[in-house]
RODO-998366 format. One line per 5 residues: number of its first residue (from 1); their letters; for each residue z, y, x of N, C-alpha, C. Coordinates in steps of 0.001 Angstrom, whole numbers, plus 500000, padded with zeros to 6 digits. Example, Ala and Ser with C-alpha at 12.3 -4.5 7.8 and 13.67 -1.06 7.14 Angstrom:
residues 2
1> as> 507800:494310:513190:507800:495500:512300:507800:496700:513200 ~ 507080:497750:512850:507140:498940:513670:507870:500030:512900
END
This chain:
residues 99
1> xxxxx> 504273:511351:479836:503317:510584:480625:503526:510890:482107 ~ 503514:510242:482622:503924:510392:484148:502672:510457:484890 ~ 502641:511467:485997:501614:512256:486629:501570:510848:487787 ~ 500347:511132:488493:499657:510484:489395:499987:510594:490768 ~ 500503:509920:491236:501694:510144:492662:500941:511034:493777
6> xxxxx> 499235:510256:493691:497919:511033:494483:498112:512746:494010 ~ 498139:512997:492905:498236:514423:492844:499001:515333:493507 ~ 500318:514793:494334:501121:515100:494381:501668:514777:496123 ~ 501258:513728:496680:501569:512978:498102:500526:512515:498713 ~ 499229:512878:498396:497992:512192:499211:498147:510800:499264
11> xxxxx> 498386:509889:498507:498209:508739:498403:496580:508308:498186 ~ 496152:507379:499201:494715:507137:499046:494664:505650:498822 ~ 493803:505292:497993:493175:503429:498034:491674:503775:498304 ~ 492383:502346:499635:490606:501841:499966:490794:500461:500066 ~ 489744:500239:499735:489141:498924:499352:487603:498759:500697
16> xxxxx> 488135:497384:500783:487167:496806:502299:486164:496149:501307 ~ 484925:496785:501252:483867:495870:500196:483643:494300:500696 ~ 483426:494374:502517:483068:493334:502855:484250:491981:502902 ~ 485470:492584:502798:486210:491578:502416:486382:490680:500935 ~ 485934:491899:500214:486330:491370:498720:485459:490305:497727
21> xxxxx> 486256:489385:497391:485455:488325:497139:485091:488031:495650 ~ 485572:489285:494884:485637:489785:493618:486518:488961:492484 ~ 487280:488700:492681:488689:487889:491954:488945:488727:490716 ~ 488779:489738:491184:489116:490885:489864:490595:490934:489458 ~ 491636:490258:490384:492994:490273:489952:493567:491905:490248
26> xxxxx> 492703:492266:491421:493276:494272:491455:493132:494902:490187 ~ 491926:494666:489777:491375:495673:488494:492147:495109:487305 ~ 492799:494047:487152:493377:493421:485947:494939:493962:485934 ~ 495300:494215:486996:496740:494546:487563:496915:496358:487274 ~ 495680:496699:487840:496259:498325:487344:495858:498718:486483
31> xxxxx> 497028:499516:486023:497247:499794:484673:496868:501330:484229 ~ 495441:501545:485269:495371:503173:485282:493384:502776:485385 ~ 493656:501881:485277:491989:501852:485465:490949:502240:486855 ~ 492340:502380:487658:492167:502839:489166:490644:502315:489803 ~ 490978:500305:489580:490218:499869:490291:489067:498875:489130
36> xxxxx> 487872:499158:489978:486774:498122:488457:486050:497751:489550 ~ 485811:496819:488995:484046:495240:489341:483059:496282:489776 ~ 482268:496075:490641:480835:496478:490306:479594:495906:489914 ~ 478808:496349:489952:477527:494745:489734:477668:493674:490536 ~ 477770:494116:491506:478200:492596:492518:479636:491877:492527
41> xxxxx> 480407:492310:491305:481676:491806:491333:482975:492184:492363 ~ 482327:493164:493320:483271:493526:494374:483853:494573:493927 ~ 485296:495098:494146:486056:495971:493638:486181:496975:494233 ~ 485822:498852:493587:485695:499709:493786:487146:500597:493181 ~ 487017:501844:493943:488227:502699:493397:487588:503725:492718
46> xxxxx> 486755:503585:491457:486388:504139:490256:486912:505344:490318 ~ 488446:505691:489988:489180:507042:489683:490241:506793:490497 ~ 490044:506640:491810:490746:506845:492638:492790:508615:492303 ~ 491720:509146:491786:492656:510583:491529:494042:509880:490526 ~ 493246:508516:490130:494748:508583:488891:495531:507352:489746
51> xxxxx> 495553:507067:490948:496284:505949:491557:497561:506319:491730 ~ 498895:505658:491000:500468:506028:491327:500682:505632:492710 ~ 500313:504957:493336:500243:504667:494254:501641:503166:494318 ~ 501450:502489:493328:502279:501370:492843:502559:500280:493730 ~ 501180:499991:494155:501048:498805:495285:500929:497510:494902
56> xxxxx> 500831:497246:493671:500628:495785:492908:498945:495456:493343 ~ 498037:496395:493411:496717:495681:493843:496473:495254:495270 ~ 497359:496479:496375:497617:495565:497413:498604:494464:497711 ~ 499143:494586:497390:500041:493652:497443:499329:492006:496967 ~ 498937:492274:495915:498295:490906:494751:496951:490342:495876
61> xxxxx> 496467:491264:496391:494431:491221:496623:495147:489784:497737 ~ 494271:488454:497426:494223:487398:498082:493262:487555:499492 ~ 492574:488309:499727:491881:489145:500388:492351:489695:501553 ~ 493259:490828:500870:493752:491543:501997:492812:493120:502184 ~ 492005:492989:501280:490904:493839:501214:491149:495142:500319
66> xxxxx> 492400:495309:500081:492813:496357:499672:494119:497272:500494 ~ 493857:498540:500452:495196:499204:501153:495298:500262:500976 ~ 496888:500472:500053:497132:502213:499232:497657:502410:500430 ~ 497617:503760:501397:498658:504681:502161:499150:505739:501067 ~ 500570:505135:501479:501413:506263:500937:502407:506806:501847
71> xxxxx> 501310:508164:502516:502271:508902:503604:503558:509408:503131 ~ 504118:510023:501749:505775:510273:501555:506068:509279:501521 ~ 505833:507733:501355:506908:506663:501139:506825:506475:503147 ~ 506129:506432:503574:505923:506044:505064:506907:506872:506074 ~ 506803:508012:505564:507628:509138:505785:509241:508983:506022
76> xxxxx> 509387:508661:504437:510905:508562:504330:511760:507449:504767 ~ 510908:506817:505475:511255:505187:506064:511121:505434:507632 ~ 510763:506515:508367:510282:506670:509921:511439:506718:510623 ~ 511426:506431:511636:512912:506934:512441:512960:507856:512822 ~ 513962:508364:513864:513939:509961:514530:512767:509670:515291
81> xxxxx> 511894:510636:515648:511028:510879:516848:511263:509923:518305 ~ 512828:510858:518925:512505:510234:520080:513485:508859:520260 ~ 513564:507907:519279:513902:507028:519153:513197:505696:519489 ~ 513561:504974:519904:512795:503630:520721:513235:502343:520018 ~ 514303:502325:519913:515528:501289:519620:516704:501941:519426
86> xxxxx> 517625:500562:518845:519124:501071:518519:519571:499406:518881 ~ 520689:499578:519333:521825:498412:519781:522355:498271:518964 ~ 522282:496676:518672:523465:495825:517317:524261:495131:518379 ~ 525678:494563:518000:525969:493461:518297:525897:492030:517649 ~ 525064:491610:518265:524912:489529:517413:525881:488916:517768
91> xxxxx> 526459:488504:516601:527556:487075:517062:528827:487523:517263 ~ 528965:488523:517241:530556:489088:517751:531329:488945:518950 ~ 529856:488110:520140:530718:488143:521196:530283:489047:522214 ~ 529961:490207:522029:529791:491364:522589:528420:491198:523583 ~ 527363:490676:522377:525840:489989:522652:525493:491258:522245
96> xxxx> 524570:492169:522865:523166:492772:522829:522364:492314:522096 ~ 521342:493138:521089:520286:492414:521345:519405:493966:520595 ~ 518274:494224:520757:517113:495362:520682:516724:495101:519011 ~ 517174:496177:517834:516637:496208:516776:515595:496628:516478
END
């Protein structure tokens, strides 16, 4: 059984109540029971502790009213520090341009 990415990388879900218009497609999507309805149909992070941190409920929420941070995936994607930009050449005719 594969452990809970949160246990392990501080991965957090939050959910914007006032955005959510209760579709219930987050809570149908994870497969950990992460996220459920409440009486008002708006979607809560119930057991937040068991979130893999997958990204199918943000990703899916028509909303927008959902958002996992996952600081090791954010991490391993950062550039150097004192980095600004890097130079490509476009076109091959010895065109500049700011990546």
């Amino acid at each position: 059984m594969a452990r809970a990415a949160s246990n392990f990388d501080d991965n957090k879900i939050m959910v914007k109540k006032q955005w959510c218009k209760g579709c219930g497609i987050c809570a149908a999507l994870c497969g950990n029971s992460v996220l459920l309805l409440d009486a008002r149909s708006r979607a809560v992070a119930a057991k937040p502790s068991a979130c893999t941190g997958c990204g199918k409920c943000e990703d899916h929420c028509p909303e927008l009213a959902i958002t996992v941070n996952r600081p090791a995936i954010r991490a391993k994607f950062a550039t150097h520090p004192g980095a600004t930009h890097r130079t490509v050449e476009v076109g091959g005719y010895g065109e500049a341009a700011r990546a």
